[in-house]
Each structure stands twice: as structure tokens, then as C-alpha cells.
C-alpha positions, 0 to 999 in steps of 0.5 A: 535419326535413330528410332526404337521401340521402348518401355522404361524398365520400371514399366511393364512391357505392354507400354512399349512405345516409339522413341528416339536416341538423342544426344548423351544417350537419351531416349526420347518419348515421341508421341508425348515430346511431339504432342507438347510440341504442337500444343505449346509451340504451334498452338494447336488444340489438337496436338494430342489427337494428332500426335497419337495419329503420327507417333503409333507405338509400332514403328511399322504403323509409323512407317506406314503414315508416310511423309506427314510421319517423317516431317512429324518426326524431324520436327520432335528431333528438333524439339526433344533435342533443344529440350533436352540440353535445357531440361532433361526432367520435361515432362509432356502434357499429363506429366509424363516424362519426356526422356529416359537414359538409354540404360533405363530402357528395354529396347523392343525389336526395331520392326515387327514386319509382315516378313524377312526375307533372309539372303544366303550365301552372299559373301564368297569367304563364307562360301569357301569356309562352308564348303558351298559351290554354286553359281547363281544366277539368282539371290538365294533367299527365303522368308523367315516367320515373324515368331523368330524376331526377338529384341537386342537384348532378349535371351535366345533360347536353343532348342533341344533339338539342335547341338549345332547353334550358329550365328550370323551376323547380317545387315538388315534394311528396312523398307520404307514404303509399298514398293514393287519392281524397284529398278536397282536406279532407284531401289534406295528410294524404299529404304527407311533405314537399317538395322541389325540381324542375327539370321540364328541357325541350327545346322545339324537340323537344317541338314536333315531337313535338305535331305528332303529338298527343304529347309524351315525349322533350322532357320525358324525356331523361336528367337532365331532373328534378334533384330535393333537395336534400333533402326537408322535412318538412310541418311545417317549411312549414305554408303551402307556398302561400306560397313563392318560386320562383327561378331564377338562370342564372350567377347571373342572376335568370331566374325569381322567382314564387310559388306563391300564383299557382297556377292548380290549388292543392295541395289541388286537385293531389292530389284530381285526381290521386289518382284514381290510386293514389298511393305513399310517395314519389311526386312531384307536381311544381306547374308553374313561373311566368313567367320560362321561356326560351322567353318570352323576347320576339323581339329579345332575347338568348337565355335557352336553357342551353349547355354551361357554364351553371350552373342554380341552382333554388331554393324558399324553405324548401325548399332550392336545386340547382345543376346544370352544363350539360354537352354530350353526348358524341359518339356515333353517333346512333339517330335523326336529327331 
């Protein structure tokens, strides 16, 4: 099951609601698709009232309901996709349409969580490619705030301050349910499902900022982490240690890893990082492989975004963001770097 937040493009952004992929690159309506279906197959007069309870808008709030959300889901896969091969016009109870083509809709950012929490240095080749020597005994890892999280298709905006704008392309799990000290035996219990990130740096600021013993604004602008362009569900990748990374700049080939290379595996992700309570939809961003910008050898063109570059990020199974680089608009600035 692949589950998104979406607004048709006729349709101003603040209508944005829960969907689903369905076959032939329909997106199906939800709440509207599981309202007809308590009302007209299982005759309940309430059917409105609940499906408003179970399809919440937000995929985090969704998440939140638990087991009556998922049984609730399955059965509108079930329904939305029948319907559809009969009657691709259906409309819902107030005459709403039930399905719009994938190329009609603006897809919304797959969570908005309470935070992300990034891991770096997870891939020995980008290791080696950076330079960086360490021997952990721990996953490097840290929270990245809510305000980088932006859409699958939504402009990213490079600040003023950064000539040195890089990509990385990562896997990001989703958490499913409030968990705490997972055991790595049962840490995909609390997976809901995965989606794509792009854990967007500016490296020239993040050096600045580790002469001080930190590191925040060069991993925390703005529109730093485009995340979707969907969320799948764990039963769709039974092996997510198994899943190519790529990313392509202008439809050039920067990245192509896989996450069977990774230093610090799921498992051993969330029982670290589970020390902390983790929230239905929480994101877990695993690290990116080689193929960064800032590997690139001295000599060579650079591979740094500028303004009109077009990222394309993508994980196998799970789906692909194609974000526009953009520059900031002139502004008077806070600080001078």
C-alpha cells in the first residue's frame, strides 16, 4: 500500500488530504472512498462520521489510530480498487470525486513527524570518499527540525549563504506506533513503512559551524529534507537491506549505492536509537553511499547544485523526488558569514 497526502492541482493546497496509489496511477480519495463504503456496502448510517475519525488528513494522525486505521485502510484498498476498474468517474457521498490521475495531483511531503532524526556516516564508500576516519561504537546521528521537511516536488530553495549545496539521497523509515527500547528482534514491528530523503547539506556552512564543536544550519536550512513522495508500507519491502540508491543531477547519475552497504543496519538504527521514545511517524533517515559532491576528487568539475539543477532522488520500491533548485530571493540578511 502506498499512502500520500494530496490536493488535486485545481484545488488550493489547504484541502490537502489522505490518498492512495492505486492501479494505473490513480490516487484514491480515503476518507471520501471509505465513507461510501460503510454507508453503501455495510450499511452504516454513520459511515461519515467515522471515516472522518480514521482517514485524518495527516498521515501522522492516521498512523496514530493504530489497528481500527489499518483494517480501515485495507478495506478501501480493496473497495477504491474494484471501483475503480468499473467506474473511474465515482464520486463519494457529496459528489466528490473518488479518483484523480496521479499527474493531476500535488503531492504533500509523506509525514509531517514530531522529528527526523538524520544518520551519518553510514556507508563505508562515503567514508572514504570524504576523507572521514572514525571508529564507532555508536551511530552517528542527530535531529534535523521539522522546517527542512518539504514535498516530492517542491523547490529547494539554496540559501545565500552556502556555495557549496550537496545531496543525499537516503532511505527514510517511517515509525508506526510509540515505541521504546526496541530490541534489534523486533525492531520491524514499529516500521509503518518507508519512504524517500534527501538529508540536503551545505557543506561550506557545516565546516564553520564544527570549528565550534556543532553542527546545525548546514543540515537545517529551509527545505533541507524533501520527503515522499509517498509512504510504503512494510509489507510491500520485505527486504529494505536489499534496495538501490540513486540520484541523478540533470539526469546525470551522481549516486547509485545500496543499502545492503550499510555500516549500522535497521535493526541495529532503531534499537540505538529507541532509547528515546519514538512517535507514529517518526522518521529515521539511514545515511546516504558514495557519490556525494563533496567526494568529488580536486581537478574534476564540480558536482555542488546551482540554481536550475534539477535533483532527482530515488530508492528502489519506494519511489523518486525531483526537486528544483532555486536561489533565495534577495533579502536583507541576519548575519554575515
Amino acid at each position: 500500500m502506498k499512502l500520500l497526502r494530496y490536493n488535486r492541482s485545481t484545488e488550493p493546497v489547504t484541502t490537502a488530504r489522505l490518498g492512495m496509489l492505486l492501479p494505473g496511477d490513480l490516487v484514491g480519495d480515503m476518507r471520501a472512498g471509505y465513507a461510501r463504503y460503510l454507508v453503501e456496502k455495510k450499511g452504516d448510517g454513520q459511515g461519515r462520521e467515522v471515516a472522518s475519525l480514521r482517514m485524518q488528513p495527516h498521515i501522522v494522525a492516521f498512523l496514530a489510530i493504530g489497528s481500527p486505521g489499518w483494517e480501515a485502510a485495507m478495506a478501501t484498498q480493496d473497495y477504491l480498487t474494484a471501483l475503480a476498474r468499473d467506474e473511474r468517474s465515482a464520486a463519494g457521498l457529496e459528489g466528490e470525486p473518488l479518483f484523480t490521475p496521479l499527474a493531476e495531483c500535488r503531492l504533500h511531503a509523506a509525514v509531517k513527524p514530531s522529528k527526523v532524526i538524520a544518520v551519518g556516516r553510514n556507508y563505508a564508500e562515503h567514508l572514504r570518499e570524504t576523507g572521514t576516519k572514525i571508529d564507532s561504537k555508536v551511530p552517528s546521528a542527530w535531529i534535523k527540525a521539522n522546517s527542512t521537511i518539504i514535498g516530492p516536488t517542491r523547490d529547494i530553495v539554496k540559501p545565500a549563504a552556502t556555495q557549496e549545496l550537496d545531496y543525499e539521497t537516503e532511505l527514510a523509515i517511517v515509525i508506526g506506533k510509540r515505541c521504546r527500547d526496541v530490541p534489534e528482534a523486533r525492531a520491524f514491528e514499529v516500521i509503518a513503512g518507508y519512504a524517500v530523503m534527501n538529508d540536503v547539506s551545505a557543506r561550506d556552512v557545516v565546516r564553520i559551524e564544527r570549528k565550534e564543536g556543532n553542527q546545525l544550519l548546514g543540515k537545517m536550512f529551509d527545505g533541507f529534507a524533501p520527503l515522499g513522495p509517498w509512504l510504503v508500507t512494510r509489507d510491500e519491502i520485505p527486504d529494505p537491506q536489499n534496495l538501490r540508491i540513486i540520484t541523478r543531477v540533470n539526469g546525470e547519475v551522481r549516486q547509485n549505492g545500496n543499502t545492503r552497504d550499510m555500516i549500522w543496519p535497521i535493526p541495529k538504527l532503531i534499537a540505538y536509537l529507541s532509547q528515546m521514545t519514538l512517535e507514529p511517524g517518526d522518521v529515521i533517515s539511514t545515511g546516504t553511499p558514495e557519490g556525494v559532491a563533496m567526494g568529488r576528487k580536486a581537478g574534476l568539475p564540480s558536482w555542488f547544485l546551482n540554481e536550475g539543477d534539477v535533483l532527482e532522488s530515488e530508492v528502489e520500491k519506494v519511489g523518486v523526488l525531483r526537486n528544483r533548485i532555486i536561489a533565495e530571493p534577495a533579502k536583507e540578511a541576519s548575519w554575515k558569514w
